[in-house]
C-alpha positions in Angstrom: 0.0 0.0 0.0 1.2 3.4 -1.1 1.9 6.0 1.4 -0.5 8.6 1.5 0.5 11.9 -0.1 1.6 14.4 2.2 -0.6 17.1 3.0 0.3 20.6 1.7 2.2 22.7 4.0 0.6 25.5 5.7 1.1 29.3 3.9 2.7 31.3 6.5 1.6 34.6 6.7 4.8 36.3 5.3 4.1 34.0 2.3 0.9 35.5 1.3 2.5 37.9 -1.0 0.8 40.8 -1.1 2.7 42.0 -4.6 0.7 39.7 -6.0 -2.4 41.7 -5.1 -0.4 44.8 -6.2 0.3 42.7 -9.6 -3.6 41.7 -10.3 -3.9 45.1 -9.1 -1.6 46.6 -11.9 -2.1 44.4 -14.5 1.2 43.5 -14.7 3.3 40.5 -14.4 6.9 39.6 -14.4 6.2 38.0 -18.0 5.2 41.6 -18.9 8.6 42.9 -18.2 11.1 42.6 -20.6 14.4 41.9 -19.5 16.9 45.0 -18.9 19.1 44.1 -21.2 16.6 43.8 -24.5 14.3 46.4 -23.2 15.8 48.5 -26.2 14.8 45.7 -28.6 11.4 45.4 -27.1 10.7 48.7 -27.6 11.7 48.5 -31.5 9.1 46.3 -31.9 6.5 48.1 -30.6 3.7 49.5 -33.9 4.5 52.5 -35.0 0.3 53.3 -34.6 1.3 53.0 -30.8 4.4 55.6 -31.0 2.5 57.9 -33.1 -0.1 58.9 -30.9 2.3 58.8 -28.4 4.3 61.5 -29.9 1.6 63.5 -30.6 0.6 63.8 -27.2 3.6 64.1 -25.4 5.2 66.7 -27.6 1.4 68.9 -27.2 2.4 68.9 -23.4 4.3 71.6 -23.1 2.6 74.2 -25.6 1.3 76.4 -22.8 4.5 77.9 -21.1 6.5 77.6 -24.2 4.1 80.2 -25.3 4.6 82.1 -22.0 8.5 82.1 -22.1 8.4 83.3 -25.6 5.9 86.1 -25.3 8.6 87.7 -23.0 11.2 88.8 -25.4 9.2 90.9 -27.9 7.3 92.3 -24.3 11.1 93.4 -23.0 10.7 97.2 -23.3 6.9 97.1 -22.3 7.2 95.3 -19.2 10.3 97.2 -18.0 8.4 100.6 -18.4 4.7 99.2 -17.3 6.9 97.8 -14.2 9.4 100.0 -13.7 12.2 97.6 -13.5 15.3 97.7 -14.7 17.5 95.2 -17.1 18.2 93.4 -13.9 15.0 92.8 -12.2 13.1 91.7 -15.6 16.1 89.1 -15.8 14.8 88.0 -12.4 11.3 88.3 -14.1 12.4 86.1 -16.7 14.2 83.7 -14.6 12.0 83.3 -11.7 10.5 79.5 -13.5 13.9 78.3 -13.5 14.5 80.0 -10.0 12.1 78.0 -8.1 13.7 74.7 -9.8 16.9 75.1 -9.0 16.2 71.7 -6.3 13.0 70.1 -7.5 13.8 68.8 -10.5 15.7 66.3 -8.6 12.7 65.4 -6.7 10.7 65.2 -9.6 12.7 63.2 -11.7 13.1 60.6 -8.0 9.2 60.4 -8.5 9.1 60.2 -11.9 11.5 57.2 -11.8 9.4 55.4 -8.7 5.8 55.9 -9.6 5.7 56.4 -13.1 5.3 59.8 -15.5 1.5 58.8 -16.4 0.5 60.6 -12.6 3.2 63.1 -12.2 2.9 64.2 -15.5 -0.7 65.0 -14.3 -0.1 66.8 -11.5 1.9 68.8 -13.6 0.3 70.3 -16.4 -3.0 71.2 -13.5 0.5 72.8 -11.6 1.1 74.9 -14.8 -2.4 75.6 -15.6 -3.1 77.0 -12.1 0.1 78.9 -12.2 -0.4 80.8 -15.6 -4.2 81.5 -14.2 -3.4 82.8 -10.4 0.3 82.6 -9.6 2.3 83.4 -12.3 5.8 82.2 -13.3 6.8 81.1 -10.1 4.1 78.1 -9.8 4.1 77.1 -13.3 7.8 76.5 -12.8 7.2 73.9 -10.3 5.1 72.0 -13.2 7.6 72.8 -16.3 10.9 71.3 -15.2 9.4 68.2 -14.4 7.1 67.8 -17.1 10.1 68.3 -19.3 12.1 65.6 -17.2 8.9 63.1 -18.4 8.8 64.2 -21.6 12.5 62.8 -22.4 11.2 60.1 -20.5 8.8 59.3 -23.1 10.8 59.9 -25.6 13.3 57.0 -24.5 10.5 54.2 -23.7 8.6 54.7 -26.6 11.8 55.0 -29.1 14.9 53.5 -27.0 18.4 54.8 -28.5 17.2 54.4 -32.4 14.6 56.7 -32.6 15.8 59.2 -29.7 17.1 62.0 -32.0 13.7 62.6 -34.2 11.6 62.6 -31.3 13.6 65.3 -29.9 13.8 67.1 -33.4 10.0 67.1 -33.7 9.8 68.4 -30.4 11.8 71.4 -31.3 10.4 72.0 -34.2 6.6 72.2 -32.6 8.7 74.3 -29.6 10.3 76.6 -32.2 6.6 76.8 -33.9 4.7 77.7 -30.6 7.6 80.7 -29.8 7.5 82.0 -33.4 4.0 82.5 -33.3 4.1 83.8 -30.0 6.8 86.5 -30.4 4.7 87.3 -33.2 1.5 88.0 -31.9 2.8 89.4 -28.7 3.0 93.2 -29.5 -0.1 93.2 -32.1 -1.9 92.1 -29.1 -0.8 94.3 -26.5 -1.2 97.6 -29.6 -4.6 95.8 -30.4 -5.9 95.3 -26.2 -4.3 98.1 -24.9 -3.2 95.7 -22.1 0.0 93.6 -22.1 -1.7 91.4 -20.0 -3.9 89.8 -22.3 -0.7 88.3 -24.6 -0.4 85.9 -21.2 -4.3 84.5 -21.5 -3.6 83.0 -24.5 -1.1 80.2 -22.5 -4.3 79.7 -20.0 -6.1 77.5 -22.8 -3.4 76.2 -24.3 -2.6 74.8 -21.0 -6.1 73.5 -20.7 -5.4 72.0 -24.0 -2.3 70.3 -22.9 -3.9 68.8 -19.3 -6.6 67.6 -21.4 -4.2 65.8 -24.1 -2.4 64.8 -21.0 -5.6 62.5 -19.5 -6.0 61.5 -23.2 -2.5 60.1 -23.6 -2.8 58.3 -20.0 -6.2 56.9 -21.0 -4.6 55.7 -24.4 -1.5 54.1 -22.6 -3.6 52.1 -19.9 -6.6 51.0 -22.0 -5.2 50.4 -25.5 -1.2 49.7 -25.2 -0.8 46.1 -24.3 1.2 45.8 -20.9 4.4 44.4 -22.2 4.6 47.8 -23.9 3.9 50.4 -21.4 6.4 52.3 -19.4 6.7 50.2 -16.2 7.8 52.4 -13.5 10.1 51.9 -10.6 7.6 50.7 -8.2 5.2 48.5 -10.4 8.5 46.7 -11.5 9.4 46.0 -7.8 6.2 44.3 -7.3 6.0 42.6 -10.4 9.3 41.3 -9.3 7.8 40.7 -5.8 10.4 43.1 -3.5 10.0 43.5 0.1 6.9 46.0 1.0 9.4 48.4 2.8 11.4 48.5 -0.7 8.3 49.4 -2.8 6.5 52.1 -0.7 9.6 54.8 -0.9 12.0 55.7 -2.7 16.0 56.1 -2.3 17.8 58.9 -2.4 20.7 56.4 -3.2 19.7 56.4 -7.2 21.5 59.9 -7.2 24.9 58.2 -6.2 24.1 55.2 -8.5 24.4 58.0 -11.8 26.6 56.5 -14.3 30.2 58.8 -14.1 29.8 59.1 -18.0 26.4 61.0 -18.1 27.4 63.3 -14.9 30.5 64.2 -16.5 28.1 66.5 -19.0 26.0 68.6 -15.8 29.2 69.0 -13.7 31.1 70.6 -17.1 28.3 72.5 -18.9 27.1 74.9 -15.5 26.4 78.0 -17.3 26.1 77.1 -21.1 22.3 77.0 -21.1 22.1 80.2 -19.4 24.7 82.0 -22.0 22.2 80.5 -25.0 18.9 81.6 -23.0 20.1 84.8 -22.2 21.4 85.3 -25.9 18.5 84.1 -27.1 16.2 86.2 -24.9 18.1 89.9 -25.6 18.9 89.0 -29.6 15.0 90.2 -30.0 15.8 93.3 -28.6 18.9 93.4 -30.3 17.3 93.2 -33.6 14.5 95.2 -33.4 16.8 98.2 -32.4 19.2 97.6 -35.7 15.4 97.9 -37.6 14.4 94.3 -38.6 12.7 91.7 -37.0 13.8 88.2 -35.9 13.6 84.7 -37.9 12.7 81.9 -36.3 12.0 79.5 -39.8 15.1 77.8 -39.6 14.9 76.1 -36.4 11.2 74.3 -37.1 12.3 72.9 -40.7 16.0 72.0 -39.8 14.8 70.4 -36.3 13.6 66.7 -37.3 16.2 66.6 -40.1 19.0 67.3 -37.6 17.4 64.6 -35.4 17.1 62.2 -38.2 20.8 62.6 -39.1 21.8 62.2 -35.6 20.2 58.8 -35.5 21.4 57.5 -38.7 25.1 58.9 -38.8 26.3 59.4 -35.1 29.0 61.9 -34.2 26.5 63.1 -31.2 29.3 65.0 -29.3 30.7 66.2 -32.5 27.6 68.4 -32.6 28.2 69.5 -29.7 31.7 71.0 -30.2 29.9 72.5 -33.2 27.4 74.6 -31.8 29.1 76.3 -29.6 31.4 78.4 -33.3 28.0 79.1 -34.6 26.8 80.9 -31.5 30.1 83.1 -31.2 30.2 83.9 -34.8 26.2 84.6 -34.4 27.5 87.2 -31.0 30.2 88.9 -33.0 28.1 89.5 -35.9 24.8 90.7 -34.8 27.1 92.6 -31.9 30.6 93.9 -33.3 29.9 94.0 -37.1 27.6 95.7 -39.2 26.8 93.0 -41.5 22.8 92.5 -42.3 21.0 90.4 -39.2 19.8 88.2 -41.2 23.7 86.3 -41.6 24.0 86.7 -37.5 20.2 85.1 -37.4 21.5 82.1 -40.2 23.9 80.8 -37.5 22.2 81.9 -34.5 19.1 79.1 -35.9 21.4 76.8 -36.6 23.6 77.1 -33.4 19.8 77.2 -31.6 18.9 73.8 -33.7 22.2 71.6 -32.7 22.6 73.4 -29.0 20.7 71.0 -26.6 19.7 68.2 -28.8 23.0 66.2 -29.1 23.4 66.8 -25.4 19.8 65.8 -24.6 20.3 62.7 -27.0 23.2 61.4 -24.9 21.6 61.4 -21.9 19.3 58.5 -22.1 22.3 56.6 -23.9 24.8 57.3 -21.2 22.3 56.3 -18.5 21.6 53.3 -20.8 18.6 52.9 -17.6 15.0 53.8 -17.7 14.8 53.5 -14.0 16.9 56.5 -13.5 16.0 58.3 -17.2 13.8 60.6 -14.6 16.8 60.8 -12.2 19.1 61.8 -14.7 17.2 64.5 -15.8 16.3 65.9 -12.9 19.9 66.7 -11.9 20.4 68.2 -16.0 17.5 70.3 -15.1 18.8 71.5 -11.6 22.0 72.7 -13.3 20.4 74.3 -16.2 18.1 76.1 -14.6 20.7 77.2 -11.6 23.0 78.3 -14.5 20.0 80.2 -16.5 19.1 82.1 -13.2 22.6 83.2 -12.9 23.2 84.2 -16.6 19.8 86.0 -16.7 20.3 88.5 -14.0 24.3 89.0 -14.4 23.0 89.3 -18.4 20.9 92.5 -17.3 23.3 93.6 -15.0 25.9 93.7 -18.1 23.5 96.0 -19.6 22.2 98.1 -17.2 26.3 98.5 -16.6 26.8 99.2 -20.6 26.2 103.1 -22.2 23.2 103.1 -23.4 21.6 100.1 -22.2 23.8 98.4 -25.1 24.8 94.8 -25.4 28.5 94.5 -25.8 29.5 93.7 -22.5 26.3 90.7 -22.6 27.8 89.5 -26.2 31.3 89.4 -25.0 30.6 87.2 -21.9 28.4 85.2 -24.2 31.3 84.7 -26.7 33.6 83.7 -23.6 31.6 81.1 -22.4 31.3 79.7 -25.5 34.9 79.4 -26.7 34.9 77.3 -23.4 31.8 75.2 -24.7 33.9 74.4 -27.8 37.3 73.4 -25.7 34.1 71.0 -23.8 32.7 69.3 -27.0 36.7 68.5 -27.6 37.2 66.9 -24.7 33.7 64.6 -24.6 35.0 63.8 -28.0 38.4 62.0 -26.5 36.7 60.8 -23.5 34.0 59.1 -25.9 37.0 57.0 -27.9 39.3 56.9 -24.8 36.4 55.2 -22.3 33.0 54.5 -24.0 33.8 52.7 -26.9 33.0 55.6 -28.9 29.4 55.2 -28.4 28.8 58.9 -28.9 30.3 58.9 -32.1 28.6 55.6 -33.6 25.9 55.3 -36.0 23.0 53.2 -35.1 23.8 50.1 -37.0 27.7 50.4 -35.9 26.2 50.1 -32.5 23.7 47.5 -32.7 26.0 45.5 -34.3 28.4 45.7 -31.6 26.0 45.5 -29.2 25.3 42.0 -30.3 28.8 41.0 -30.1 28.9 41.9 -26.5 29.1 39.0 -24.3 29.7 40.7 -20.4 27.6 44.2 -21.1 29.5 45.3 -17.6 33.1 44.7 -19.2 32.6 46.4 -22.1 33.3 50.0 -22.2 30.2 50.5 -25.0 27.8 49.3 -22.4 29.3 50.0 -19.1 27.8 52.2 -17.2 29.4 52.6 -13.5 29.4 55.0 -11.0 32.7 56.6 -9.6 32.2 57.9 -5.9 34.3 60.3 -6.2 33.4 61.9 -9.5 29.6 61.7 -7.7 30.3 63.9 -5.2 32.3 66.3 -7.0 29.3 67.1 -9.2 26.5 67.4 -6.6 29.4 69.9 -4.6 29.3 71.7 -7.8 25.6 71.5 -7.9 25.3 73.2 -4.3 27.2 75.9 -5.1 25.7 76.5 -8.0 22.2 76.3 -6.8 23.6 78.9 -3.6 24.9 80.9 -6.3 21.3 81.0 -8.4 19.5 81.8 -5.1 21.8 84.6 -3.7 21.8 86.2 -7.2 18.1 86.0 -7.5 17.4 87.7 -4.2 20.3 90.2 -4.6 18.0 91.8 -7.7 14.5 91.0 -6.4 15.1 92.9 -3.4 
């Protein structure tokens, strides 16, 4: 006679795994994730029916302050006089968005990472439209950094490293769109209302627009993309995956120190380049319309997807950006020190404008190689940028209150200086791309899949490894903290 079978043993109460719940919960599974390593060729086989939509709402988030930034320029004069401010304070004007984000972008991008864009992304875009309604430049900037730390988020799930560049370029383009036609209709306005004021109205449905596009795309993502296809956040993967409870309610402040030495090497060396290209960017309106003519923005919206296109096909990524930075000094010296026609200046202002942030933006994602800490990474990019552009904003109208005549010599010359540096930079990411990643940077897509797949030990070679130094870590965020002390004791220096 056979034994009788032994009786299941008894589930202990730790056993009952609650991630399961979360999972049934979720709608997700550990089958539903694809594995770390071929997330990138997941992603390439996603339909282009899903990435379309997706593209066209994420890149019609962030209509509504692009508008708002842009109608500043042209509104230079006006405000100063309606205000009576000086060069100084309407730099702090200008830079009070970026002001307020000198820290939470890194918070952002944390969350972002952990619980997923679809609700932060959200809380956002409500964030910016309250702010443009009631509260002005200083709420909505709570909303903007972040939502553009998601939207380069997006961009990497839904096109991995092959796609990257054109997503960016038809983000641009729209971008560039949105601020031509604002800086165009800005002054009409204000001659036709009688009120400046009613230029910044126009943002308030456009940001309507965007929140509702927003809950659209979210709807679209959870009800009609199939789960192995959606953007898995930080949290839904550590249940899925069936991590301790502790681990999945909160996140770690550890993913900061956990930053690939190869992506923060670009924040900890580029400080004040975004500010020098924003404040350029921000007076050259002014500048031309005092020389007689008016400013062309055409450039930038058709060269934009075309850049990004030839980004993604033939490489060179950090040769572009040693590029830029001789078109923006010959575009200074030009529009300031010669008396050639704007319209040459403008010609290599666009194109320095097209090529600036792209390439830079581009190797992000692919230095992180890591779309749980995409969010992260950005977040820090965006601390630094917008520390540098509140600096560079009010030391820009300082320059000119300083210069005879309100002139913009001194701001062109600085401009220039930190450029020439930005060129000596693109040089050296060159060397350290052939020296120590493999020349990554520098590959064309197919040179890189290709190599890719003759990769045994991802974490041996130098095209896909992506470690942390310690010390290189906490050299940037020192940098960081002074930066962001610099930003704030600049910014209440001129607002007081």
């Amino acid at each position: 006679m056979q034994d009788a079978p032994n009786p299941p043993a008894p589930v202990r109460d730790e056993e009952k795994t609650q991630p399961d719940i979360a999972i049934r919960t979720l709608g997700i599974s550990p089958a539903d994730l694809p594995p770390i390593d071929t997330e990138d060729e997941t992603l390439q086989r996603i339909p282009w029916s899903y990435k379309w939509i997706a593209l066209l709402c994420v890149v019609s988030l962030p209509i509504g302050h692009t508008w708002t930034g842009s109608a500043l320029g042209p509104l230079k004069n006006t405000l100063r006089n309606e205000l009576g401010v000086n060069n100084a304070q309407f730099g702090v004007i200008s830079s009070a968005d970026a002001f307020v984000n000198t820290v939470f972008p890194i918070v952002g991008g944390l969350m972002l990472d952990w619980w997923g864009p679809n609700l932060v992304t959200l809380c956002c875009t409500a964030v910016i439209l309250v702010g443009v309604l009631v509260s002005g430049h200083v709420l909505m900037g709570f909303g903007i950094a972040v939502l553009d730390s998601a939207t380069q988020k997006f961009f990497y799930h839904w096109f991995g490293a092959s796609g990257l560049a054109f997503a960016f370029g038809l983000e641009s383009a729209i971008a560039n769109t949105v601020s031509l036609v604002s800086g165009m209709v800005a002054i009409p306005i204000r001659d036709g209302t009688g009120w400046y004021g009613w230029t910044f109205w126009i943002p308030v449905f456009f940001c309507g627009f965007s929140l509702v596009v927003n809950i659209a795309y979210v709807t679209f993502e959870r009800l009609a993309v199939p789960p192995r296809f959606q953007l898995t956040s930080g949290r839904a993967r550590a249940i899925a995956e069936q991590q301790n409870l502790s681990e999945r309610r909160r996140f770690s402040w550890n993913v900061l120190f956990a930053l690939p030495w190869a992506y923060l090497m670009l924040p900890a060396t580029q400080l004040l380049q975004s500010g020098a290209a924003g404040g350029f960017s921000t007076s050259s309106a002014d500048i031309i319309f005092l020389k007689g003519y008016t400013e062309e923005k055409i450039l930038p919206i058709v060269l934009s997807p075309f850049v990004g296109l030839a980004i993604d096909k033939y490489g060179h990524r950090f040769h572009y950006v040693a590029t830029a930075p001789v078109l923006w000094i010959i575009a200074c010296a030009m529009l300031g020190f010669t008396d050639v026609h704007p319209l040459a200046a403008l010609v290599f202002s666009s194109l320095a404008g097209v090529i600036n942030s792209m390439p830079l933006q581009i190797c992000i994602p692919l230095l992180v190689a890591d779309q749980a800490k995409i969010g992260t990474a950005f977040g820090v990019w965006r601390a630094f940028n917008n520390s540098g552009s509140t600096i560079m904003d009010v030391v820009f109208g300082a320059l000119q209150d300083d210069t005879e005549g309100n002139g913009y010599s001194k701001v062109l010359t600085v401009a220039i200086a930190i450029k020439a540096w930005a060129f000596v930079l693109g040089l050296s990411y060159i060397v350290v791309d052939y020296q120590f990643l493999g020349r990554g940077m520098t590959l064309t897509r197919k040179q890189r899949q290709a190599r890719e797949a003759l990769i045994v030990d991802r974490q041996a070679d130098p095209l896909t490894r992506r470690t942390s130094k310690k010390w290189f870590t906490t050299l940037t965020f020192g940098l960081l903290i002074a930066i962001i002390v610099s930003a704030w004791a600049v910014f209440v220096r001129y607002l007081i």
